[in-house]
PQR file with spaces between the fields and no chain letter, atoms N, CA, C, O and H, PARSE charges and radii, in Angstrom:
ATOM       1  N    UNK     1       0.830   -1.186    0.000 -0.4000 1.5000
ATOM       2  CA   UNK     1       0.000    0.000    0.000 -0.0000 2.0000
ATOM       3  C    UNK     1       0.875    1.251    0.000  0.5500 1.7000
ATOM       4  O    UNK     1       0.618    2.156   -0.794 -0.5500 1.4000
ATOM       5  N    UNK     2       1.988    1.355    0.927 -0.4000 1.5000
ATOM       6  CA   UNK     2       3.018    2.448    0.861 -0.0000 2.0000
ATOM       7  C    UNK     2       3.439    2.569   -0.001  0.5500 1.7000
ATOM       8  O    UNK     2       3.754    3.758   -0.054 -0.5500 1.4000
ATOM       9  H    UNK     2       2.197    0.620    1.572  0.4000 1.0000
ATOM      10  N    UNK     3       3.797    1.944   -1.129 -0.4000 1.5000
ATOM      11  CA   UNK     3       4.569    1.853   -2.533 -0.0000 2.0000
ATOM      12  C    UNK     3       3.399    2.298   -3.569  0.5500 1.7000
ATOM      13  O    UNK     3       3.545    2.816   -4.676 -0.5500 1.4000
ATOM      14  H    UNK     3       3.541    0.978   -1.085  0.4000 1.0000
ATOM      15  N    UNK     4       2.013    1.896   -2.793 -0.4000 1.5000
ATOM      16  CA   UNK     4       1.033    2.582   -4.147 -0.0000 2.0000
ATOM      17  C    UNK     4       0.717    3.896   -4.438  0.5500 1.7000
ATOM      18  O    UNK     4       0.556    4.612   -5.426 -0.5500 1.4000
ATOM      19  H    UNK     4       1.895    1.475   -1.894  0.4000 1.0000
ATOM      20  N    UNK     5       0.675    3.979   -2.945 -0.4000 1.5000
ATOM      21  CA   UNK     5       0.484    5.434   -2.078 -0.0000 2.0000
ATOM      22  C    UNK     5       1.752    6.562   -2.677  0.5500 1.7000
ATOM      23  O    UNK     5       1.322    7.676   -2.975 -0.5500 1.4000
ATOM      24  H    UNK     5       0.805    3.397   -2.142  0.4000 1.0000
ATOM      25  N    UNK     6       3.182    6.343   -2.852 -0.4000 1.5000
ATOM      26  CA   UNK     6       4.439    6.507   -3.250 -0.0000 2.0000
ATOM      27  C    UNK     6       3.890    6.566   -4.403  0.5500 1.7000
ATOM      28  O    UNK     6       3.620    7.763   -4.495 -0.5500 1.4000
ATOM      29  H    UNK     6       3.531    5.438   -2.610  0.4000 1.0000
ATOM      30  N    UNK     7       3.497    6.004   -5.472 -0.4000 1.5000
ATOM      31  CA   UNK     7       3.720    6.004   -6.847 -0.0000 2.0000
ATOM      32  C    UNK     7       2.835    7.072   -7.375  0.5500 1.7000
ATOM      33  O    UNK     7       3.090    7.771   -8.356 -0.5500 1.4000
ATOM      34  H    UNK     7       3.717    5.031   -5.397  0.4000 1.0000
ATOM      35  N    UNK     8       1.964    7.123   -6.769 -0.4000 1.5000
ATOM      36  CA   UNK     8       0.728    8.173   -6.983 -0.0000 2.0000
ATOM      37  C    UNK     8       1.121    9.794   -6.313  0.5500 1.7000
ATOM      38  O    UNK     8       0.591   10.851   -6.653 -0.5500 1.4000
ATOM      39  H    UNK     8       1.757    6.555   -5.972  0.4000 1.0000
ATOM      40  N    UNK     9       2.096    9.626   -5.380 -0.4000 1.5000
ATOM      41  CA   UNK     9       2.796   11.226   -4.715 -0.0000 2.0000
ATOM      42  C    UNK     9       2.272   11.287   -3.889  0.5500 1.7000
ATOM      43  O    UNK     9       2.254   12.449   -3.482 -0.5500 1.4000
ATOM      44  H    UNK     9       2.528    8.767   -5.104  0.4000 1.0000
ATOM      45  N    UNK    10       1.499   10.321   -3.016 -0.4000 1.5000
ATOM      46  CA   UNK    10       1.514   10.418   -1.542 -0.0000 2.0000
ATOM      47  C    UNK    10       1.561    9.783   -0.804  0.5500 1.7000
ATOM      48  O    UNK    10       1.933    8.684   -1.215 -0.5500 1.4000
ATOM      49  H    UNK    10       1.514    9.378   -3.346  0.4000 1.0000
ATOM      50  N    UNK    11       1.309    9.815    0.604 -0.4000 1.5000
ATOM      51  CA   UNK    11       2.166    9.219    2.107 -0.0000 2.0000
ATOM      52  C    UNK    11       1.171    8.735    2.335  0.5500 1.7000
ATOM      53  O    UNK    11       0.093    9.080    1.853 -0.5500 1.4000
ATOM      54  H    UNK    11       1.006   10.708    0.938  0.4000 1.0000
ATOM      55  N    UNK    12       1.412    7.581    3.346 -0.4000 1.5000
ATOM      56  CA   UNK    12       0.312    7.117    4.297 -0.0000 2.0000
ATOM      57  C    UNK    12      -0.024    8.634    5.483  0.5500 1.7000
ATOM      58  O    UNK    12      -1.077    9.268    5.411 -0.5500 1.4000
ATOM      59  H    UNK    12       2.288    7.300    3.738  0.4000 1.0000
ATOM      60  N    UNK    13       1.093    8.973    6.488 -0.4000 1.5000
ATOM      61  CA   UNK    13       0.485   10.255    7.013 -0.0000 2.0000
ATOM      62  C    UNK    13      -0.129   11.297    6.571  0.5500 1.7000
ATOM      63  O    UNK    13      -0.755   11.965    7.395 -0.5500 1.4000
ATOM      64  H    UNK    13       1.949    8.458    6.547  0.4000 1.0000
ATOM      65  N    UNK    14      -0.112   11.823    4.789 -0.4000 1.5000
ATOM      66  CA   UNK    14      -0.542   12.376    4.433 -0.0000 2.0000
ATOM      67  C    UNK    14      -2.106   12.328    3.998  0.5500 1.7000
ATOM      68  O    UNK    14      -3.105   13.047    4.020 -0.5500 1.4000
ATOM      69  H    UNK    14       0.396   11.281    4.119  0.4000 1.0000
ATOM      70  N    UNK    15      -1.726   11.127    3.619 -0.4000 1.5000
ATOM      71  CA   UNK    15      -3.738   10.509    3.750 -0.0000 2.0000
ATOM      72  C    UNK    15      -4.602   10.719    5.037  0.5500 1.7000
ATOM      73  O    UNK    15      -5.762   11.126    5.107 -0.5500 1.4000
ATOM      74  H    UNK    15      -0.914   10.543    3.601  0.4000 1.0000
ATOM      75  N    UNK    16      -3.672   10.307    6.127 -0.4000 1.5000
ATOM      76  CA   UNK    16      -4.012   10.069    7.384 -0.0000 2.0000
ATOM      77  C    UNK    16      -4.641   11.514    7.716  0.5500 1.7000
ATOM      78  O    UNK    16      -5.837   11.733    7.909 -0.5500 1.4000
ATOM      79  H    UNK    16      -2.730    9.976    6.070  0.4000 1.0000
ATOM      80  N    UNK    17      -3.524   12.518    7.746 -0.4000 1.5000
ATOM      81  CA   UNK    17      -3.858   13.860    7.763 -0.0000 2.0000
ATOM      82  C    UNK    17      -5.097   14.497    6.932  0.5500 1.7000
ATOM      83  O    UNK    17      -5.910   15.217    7.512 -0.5500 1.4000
ATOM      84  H    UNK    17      -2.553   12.340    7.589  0.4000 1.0000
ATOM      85  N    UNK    18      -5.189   14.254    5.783 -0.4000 1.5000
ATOM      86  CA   UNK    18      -6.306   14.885    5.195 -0.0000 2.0000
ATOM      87  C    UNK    18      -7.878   14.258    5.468  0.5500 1.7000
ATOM      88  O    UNK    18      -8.967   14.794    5.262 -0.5500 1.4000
ATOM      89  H    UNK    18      -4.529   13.669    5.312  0.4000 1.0000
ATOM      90  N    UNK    19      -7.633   13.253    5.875 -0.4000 1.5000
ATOM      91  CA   UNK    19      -8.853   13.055    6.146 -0.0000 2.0000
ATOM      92  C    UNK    19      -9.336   12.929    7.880  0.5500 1.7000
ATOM      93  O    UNK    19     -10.468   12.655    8.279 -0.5500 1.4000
ATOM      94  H    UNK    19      -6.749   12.818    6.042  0.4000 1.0000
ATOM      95  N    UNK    20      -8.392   13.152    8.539 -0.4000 1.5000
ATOM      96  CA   UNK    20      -8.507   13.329   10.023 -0.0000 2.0000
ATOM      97  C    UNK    20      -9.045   14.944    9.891  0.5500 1.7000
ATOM      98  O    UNK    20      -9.922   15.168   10.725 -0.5500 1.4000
ATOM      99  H    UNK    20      -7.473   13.374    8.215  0.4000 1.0000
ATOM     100  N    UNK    21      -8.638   16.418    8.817 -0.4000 1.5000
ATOM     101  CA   UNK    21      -8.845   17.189    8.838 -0.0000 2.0000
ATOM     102  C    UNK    21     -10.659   17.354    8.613  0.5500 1.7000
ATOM     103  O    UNK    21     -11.515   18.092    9.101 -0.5500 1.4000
ATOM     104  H    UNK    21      -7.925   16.236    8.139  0.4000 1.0000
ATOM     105  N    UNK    22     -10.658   16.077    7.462 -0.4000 1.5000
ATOM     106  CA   UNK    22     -11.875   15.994    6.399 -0.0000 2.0000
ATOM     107  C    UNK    22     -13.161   15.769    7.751  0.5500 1.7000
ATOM     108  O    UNK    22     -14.023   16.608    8.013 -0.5500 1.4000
ATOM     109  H    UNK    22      -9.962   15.478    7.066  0.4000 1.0000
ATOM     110  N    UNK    23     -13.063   15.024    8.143 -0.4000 1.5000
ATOM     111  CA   UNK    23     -13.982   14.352    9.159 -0.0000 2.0000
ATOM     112  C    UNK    23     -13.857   15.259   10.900  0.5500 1.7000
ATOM     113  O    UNK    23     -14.741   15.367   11.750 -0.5500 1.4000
ATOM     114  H    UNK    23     -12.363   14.342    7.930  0.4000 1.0000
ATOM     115  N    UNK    24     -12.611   15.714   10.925 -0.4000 1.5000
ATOM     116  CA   UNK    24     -13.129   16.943   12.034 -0.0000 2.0000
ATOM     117  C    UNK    24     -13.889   18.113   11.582  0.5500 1.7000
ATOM     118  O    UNK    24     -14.722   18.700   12.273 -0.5500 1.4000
ATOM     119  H    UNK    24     -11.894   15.627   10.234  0.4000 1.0000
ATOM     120  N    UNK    25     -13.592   18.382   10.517 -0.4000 1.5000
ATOM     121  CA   UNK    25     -14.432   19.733    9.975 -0.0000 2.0000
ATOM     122  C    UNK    25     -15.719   19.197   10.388  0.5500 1.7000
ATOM     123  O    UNK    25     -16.410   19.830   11.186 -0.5500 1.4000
ATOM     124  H    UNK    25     -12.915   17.905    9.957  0.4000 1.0000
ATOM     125  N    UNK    26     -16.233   17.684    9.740 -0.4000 1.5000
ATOM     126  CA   UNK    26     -17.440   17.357    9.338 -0.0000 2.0000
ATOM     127  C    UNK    26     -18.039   17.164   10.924  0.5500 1.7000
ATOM     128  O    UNK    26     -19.127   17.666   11.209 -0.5500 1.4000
ATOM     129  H    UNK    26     -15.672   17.170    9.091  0.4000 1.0000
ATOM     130  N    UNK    27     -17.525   16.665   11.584 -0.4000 1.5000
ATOM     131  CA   UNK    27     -17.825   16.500   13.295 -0.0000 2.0000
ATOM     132  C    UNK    27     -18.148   17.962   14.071  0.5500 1.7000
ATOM     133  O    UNK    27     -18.960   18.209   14.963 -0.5500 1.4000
ATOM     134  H    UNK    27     -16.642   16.257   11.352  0.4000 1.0000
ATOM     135  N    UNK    28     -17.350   18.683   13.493 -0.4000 1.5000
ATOM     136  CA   UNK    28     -17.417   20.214   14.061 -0.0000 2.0000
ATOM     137  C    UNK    28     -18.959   20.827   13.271  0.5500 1.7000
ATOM     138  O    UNK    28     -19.931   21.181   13.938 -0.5500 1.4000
ATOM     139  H    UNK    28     -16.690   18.482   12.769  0.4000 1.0000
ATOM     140  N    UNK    29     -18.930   20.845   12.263 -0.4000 1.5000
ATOM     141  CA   UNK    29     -20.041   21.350   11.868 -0.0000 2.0000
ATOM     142  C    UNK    29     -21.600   20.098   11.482  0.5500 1.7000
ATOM     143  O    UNK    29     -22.458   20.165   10.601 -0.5500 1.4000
ATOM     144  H    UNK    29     -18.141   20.558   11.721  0.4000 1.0000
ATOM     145  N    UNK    30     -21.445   19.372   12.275 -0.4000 1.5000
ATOM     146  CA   UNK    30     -22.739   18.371   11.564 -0.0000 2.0000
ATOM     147  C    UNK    30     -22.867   17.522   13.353  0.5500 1.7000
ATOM     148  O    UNK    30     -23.312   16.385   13.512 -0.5500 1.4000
ATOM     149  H    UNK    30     -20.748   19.318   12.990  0.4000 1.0000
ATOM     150  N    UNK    31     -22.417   18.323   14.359 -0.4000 1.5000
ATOM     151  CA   UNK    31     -22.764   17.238   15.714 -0.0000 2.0000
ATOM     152  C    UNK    31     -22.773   18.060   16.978  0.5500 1.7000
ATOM     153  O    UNK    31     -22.401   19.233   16.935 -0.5500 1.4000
ATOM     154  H    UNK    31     -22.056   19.246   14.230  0.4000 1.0000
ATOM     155  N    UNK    32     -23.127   17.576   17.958 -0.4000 1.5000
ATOM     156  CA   UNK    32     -22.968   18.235   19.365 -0.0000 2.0000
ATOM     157  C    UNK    32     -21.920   17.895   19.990  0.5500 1.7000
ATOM     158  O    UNK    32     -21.663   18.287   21.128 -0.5500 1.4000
ATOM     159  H    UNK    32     -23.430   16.623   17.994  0.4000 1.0000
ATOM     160  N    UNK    33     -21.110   17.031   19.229 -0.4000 1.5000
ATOM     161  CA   UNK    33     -19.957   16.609   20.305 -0.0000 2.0000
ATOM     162  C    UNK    33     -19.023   17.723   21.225  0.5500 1.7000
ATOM     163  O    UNK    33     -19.053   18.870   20.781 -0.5500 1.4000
ATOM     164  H    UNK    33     -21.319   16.712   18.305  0.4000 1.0000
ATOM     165  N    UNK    34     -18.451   17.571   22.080 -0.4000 1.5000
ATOM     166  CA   UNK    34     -17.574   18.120   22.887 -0.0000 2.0000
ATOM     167  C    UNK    34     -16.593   18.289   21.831  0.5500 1.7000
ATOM     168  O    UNK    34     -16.482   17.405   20.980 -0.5500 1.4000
ATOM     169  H    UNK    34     -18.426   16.639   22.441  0.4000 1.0000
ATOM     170  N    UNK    35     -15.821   19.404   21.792 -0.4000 1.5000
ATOM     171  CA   UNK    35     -14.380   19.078   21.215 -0.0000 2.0000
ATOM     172  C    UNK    35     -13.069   18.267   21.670  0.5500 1.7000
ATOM     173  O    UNK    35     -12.036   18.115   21.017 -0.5500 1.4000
ATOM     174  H    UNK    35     -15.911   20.121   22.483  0.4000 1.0000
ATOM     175  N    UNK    36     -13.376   17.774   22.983 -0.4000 1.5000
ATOM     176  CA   UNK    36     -12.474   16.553   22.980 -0.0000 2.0000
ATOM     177  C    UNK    36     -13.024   15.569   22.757  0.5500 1.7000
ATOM     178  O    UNK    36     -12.136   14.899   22.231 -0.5500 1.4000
ATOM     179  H    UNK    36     -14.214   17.898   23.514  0.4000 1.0000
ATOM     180  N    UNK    37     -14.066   14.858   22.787 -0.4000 1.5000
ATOM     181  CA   UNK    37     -14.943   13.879   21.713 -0.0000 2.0000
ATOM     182  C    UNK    37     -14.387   14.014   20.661  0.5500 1.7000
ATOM     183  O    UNK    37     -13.897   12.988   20.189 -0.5500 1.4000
ATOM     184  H    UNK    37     -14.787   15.403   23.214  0.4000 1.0000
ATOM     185  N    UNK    38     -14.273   14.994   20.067 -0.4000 1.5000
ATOM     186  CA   UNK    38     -14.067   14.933   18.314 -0.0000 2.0000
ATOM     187  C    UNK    38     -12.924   14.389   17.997  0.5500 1.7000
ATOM     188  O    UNK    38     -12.645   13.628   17.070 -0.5500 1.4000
ATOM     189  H    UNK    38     -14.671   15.827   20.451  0.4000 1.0000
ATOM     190  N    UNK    39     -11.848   15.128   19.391 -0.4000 1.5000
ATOM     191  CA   UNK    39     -10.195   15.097   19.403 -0.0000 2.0000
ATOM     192  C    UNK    39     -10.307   13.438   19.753  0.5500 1.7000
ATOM     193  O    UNK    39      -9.222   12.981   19.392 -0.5500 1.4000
ATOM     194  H    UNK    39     -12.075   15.746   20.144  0.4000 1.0000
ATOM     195  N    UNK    40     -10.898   12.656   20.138 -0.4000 1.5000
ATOM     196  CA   UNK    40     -10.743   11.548   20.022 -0.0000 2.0000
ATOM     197  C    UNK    40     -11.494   10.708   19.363  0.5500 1.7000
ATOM     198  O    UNK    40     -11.193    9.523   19.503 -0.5500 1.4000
ATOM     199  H    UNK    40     -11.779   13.028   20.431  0.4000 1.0000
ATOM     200  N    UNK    41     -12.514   10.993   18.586 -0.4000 1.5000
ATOM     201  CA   UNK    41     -12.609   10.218   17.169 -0.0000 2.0000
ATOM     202  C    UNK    41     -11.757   10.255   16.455  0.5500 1.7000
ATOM     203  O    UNK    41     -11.549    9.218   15.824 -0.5500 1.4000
ATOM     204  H    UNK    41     -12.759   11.956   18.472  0.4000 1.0000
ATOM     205  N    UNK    42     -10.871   11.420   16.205 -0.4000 1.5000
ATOM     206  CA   UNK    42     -10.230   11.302   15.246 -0.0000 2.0000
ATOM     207  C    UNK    42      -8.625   10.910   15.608  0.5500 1.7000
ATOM     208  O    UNK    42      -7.856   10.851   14.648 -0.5500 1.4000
ATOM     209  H    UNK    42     -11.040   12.262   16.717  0.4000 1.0000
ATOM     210  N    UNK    43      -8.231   10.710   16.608 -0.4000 1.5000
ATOM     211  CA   UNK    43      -7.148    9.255   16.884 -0.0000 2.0000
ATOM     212  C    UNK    43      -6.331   10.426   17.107  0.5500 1.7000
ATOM     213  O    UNK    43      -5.332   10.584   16.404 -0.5500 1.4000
ATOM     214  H    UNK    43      -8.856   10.758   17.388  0.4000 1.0000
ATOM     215  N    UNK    44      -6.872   11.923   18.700 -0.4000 1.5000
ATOM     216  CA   UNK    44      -6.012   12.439   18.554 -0.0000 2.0000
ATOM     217  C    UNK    44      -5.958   12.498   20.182  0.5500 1.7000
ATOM     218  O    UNK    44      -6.973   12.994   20.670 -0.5500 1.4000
ATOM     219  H    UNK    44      -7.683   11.794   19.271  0.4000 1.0000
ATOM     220  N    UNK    45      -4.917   12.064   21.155 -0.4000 1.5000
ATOM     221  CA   UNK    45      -4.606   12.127   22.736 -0.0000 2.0000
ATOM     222  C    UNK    45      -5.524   12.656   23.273  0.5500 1.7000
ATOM     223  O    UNK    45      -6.382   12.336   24.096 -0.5500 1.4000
ATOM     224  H    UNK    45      -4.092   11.660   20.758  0.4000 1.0000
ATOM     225  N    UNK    46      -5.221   13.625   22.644 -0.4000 1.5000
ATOM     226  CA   UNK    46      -6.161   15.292   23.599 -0.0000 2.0000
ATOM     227  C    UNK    46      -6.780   16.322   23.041  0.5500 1.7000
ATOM     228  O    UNK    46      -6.340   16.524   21.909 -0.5500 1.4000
ATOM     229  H    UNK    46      -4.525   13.885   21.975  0.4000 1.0000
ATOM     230  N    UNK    47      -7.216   16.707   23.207 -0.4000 1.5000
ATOM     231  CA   UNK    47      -8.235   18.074   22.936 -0.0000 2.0000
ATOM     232  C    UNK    47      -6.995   19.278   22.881  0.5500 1.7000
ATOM     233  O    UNK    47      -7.324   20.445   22.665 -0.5500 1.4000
ATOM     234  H    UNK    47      -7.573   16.543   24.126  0.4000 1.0000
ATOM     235  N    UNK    48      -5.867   18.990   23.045 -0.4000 1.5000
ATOM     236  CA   UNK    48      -4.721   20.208   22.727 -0.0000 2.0000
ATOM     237  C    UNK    48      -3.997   19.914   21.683  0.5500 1.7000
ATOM     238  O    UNK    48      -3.513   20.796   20.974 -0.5500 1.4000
ATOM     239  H    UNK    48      -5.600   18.043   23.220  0.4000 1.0000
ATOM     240  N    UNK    49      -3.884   19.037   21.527 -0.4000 1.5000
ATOM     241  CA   UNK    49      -3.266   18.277   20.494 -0.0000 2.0000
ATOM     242  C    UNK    49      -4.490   18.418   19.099  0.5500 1.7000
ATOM     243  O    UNK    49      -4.169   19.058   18.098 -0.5500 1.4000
ATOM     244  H    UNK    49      -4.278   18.320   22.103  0.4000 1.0000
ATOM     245  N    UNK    50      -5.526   17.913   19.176 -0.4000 1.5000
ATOM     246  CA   UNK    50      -6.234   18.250   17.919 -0.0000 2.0000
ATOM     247  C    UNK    50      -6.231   19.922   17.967  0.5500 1.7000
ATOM     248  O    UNK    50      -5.513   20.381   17.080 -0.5500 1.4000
ATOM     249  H    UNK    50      -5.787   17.392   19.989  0.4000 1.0000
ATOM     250  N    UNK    51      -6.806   20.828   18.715 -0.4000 1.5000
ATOM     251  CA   UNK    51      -6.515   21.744   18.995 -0.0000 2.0000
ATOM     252  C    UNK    51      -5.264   22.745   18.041  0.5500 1.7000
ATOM     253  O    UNK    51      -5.489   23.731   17.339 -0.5500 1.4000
ATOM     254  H    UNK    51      -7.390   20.455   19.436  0.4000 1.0000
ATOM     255  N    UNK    52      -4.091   22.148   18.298 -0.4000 1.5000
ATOM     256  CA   UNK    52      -3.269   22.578   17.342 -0.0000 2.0000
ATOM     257  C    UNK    52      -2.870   22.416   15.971  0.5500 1.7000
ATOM     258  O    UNK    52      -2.219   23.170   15.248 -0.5500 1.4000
ATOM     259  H    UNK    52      -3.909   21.347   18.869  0.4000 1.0000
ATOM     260  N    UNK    53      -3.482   21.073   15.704 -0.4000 1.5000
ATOM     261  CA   UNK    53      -3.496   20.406   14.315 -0.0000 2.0000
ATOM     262  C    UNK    53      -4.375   21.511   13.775  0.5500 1.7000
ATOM     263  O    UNK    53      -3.984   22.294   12.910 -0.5500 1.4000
ATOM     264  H    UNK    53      -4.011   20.460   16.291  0.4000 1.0000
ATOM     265  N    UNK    54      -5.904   21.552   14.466 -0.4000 1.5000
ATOM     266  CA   UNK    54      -6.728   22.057   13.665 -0.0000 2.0000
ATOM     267  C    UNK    54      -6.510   23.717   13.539  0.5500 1.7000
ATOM     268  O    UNK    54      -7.270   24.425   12.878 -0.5500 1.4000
ATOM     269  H    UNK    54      -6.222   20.915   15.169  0.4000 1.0000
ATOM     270  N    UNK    55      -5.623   24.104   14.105 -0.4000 1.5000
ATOM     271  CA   UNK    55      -5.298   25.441   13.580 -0.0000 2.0000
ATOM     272  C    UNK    55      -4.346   25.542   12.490  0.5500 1.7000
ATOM     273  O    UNK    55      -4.322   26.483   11.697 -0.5500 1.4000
ATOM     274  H    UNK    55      -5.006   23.530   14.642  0.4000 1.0000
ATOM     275  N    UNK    56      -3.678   24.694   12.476 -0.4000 1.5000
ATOM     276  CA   UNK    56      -2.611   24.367   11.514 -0.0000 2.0000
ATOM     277  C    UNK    56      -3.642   24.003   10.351  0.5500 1.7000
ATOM     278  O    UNK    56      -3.129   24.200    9.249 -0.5500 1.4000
ATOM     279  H    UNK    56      -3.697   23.930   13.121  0.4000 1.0000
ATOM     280  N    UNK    57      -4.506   23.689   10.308 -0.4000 1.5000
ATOM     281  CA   UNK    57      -5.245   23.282    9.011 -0.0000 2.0000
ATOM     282  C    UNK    57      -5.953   24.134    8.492  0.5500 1.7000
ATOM     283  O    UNK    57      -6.114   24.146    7.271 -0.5500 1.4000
ATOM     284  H    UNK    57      -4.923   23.529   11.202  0.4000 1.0000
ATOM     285  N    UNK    58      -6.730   25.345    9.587 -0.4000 1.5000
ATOM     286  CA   UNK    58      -7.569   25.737    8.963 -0.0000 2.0000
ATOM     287  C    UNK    58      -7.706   27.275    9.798  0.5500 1.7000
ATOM     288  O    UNK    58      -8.783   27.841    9.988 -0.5500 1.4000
ATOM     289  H    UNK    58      -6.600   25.336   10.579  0.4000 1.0000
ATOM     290  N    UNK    59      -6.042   27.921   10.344 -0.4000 1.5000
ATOM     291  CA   UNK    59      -5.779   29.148   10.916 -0.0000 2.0000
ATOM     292  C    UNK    59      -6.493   29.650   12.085  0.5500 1.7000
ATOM     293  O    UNK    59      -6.145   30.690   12.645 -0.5500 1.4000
ATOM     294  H    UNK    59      -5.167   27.461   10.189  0.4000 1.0000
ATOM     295  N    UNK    60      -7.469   28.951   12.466 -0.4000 1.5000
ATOM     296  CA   UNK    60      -7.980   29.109   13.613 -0.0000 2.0000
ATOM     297  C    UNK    60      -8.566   28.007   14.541  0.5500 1.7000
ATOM     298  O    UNK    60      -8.838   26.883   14.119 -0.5500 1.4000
ATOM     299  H    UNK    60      -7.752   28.106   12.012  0.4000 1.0000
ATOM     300  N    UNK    61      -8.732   28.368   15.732 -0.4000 1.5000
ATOM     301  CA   UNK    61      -8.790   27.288   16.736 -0.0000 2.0000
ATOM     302  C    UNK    61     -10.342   26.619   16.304  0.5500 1.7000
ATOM     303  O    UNK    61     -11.165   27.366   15.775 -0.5500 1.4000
ATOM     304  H    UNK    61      -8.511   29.282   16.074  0.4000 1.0000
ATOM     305  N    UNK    62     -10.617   25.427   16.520 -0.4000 1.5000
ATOM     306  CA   UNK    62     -11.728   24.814   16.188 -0.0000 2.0000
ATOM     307  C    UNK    62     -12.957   24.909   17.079  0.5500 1.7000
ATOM     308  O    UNK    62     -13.882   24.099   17.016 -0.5500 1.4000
ATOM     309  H    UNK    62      -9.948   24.821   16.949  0.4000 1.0000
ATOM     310  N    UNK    63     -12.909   26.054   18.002 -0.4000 1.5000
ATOM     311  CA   UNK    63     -14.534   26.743   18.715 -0.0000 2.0000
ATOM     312  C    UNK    63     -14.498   27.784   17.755  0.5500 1.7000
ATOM     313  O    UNK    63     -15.709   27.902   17.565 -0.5500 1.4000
ATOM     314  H    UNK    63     -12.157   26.712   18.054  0.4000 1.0000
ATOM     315  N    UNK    64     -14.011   28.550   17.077 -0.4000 1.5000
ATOM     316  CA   UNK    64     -13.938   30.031   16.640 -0.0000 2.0000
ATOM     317  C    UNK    64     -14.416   29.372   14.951  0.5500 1.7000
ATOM     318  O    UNK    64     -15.207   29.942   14.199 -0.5500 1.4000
ATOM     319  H    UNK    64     -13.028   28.454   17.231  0.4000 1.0000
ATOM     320  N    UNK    65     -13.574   27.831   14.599 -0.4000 1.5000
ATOM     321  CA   UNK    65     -14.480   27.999   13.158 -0.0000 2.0000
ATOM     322  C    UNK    65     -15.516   27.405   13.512  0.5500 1.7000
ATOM     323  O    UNK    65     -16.492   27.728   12.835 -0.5500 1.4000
ATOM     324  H    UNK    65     -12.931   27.368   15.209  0.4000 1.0000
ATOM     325  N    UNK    66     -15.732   26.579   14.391 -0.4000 1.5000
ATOM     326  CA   UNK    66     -16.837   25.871   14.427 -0.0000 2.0000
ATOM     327  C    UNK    66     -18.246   27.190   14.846  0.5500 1.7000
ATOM     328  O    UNK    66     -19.318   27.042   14.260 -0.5500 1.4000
ATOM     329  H    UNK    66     -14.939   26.317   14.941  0.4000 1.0000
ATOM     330  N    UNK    67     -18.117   28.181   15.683 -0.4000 1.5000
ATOM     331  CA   UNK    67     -19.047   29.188   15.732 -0.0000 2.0000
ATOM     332  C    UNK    67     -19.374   30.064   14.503  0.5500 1.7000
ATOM     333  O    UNK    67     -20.443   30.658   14.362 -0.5500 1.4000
ATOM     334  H    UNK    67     -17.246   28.301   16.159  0.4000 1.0000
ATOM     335  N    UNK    68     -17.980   30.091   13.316 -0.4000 1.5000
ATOM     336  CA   UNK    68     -18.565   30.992   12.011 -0.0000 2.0000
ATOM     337  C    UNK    68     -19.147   29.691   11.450  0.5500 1.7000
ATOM     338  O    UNK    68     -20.335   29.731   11.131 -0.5500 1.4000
ATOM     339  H    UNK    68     -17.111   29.608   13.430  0.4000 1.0000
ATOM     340  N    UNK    69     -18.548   28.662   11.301 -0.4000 1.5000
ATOM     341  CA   UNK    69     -19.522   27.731   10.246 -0.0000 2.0000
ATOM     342  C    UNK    69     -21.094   27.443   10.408  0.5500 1.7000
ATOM     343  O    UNK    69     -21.937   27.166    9.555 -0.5500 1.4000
ATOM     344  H    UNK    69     -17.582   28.630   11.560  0.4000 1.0000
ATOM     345  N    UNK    70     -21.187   27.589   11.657 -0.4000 1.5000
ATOM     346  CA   UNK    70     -22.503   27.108   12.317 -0.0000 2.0000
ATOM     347  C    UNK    70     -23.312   28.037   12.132  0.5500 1.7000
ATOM     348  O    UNK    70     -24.428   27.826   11.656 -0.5500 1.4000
ATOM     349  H    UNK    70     -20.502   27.814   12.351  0.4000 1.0000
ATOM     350  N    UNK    71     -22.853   29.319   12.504 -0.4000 1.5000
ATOM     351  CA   UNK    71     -23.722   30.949   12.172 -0.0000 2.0000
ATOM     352  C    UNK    71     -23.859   31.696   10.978  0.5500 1.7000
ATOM     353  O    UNK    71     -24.573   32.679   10.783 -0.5500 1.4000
ATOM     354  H    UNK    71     -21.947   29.491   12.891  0.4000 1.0000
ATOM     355  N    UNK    72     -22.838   30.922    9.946 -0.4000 1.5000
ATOM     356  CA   UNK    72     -23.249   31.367    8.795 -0.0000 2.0000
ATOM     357  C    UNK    72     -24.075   30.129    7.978  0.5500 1.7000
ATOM     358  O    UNK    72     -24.865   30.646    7.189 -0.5500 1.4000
ATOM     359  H    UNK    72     -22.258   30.123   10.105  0.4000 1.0000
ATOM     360  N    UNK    73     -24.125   28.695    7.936 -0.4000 1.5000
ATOM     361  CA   UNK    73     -25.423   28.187    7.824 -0.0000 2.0000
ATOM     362  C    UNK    73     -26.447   28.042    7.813  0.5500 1.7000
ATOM     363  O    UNK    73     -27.237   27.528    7.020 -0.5500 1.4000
ATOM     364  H    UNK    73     -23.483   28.275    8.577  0.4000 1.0000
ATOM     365  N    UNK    74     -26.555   28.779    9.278 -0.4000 1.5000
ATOM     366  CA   UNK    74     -28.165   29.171    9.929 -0.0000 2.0000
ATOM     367  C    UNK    74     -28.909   30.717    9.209  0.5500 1.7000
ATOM     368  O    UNK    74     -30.029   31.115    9.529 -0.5500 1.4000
ATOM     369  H    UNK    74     -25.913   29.196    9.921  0.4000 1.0000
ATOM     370  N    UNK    75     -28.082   31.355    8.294 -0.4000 1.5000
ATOM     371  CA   UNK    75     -28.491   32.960    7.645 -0.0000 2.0000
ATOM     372  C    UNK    75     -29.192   31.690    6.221  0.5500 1.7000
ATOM     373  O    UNK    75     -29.743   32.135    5.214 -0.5500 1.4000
ATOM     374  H    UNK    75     -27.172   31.031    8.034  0.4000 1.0000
């Protein structure tokens, strides 16, 4: 699978990553979960740890997008 993953120009962590991003977005905006719930669906220690990923992904902390995504849905 690493060698298929390789031949095509990408990583197993890189998969891993985009869709750990893909499915927190989707948890953040489509659930009531806690944000450390989410931080551990998605196979992450802690709620500081996703926390920082998800700013790294998407420039802000994941209460601040999760309050514009949610409030601009509801217009």
């Amino acid at each position: 699978m690493q060698r298929r993953l390789q031949d095509s120009g990408y990583s197993f962590q890189r998969v891993l990553d985009e869709t750990r991003h893909q499915m927190a977005r989707y948890y953040l905006f489509n659930s009531e979960l806690e944000l450390n719930e989410t931080a551990y669906l998605r196979g992450f220690e802690d709620s500081n740890s996703f926390g920082h990923a998800f700013r790294a992904w998407e420039g802000v902390p994941p209460s601040d997008w999760c309050e514009t995504h949610r409030r601009s849905s509801a217009m």
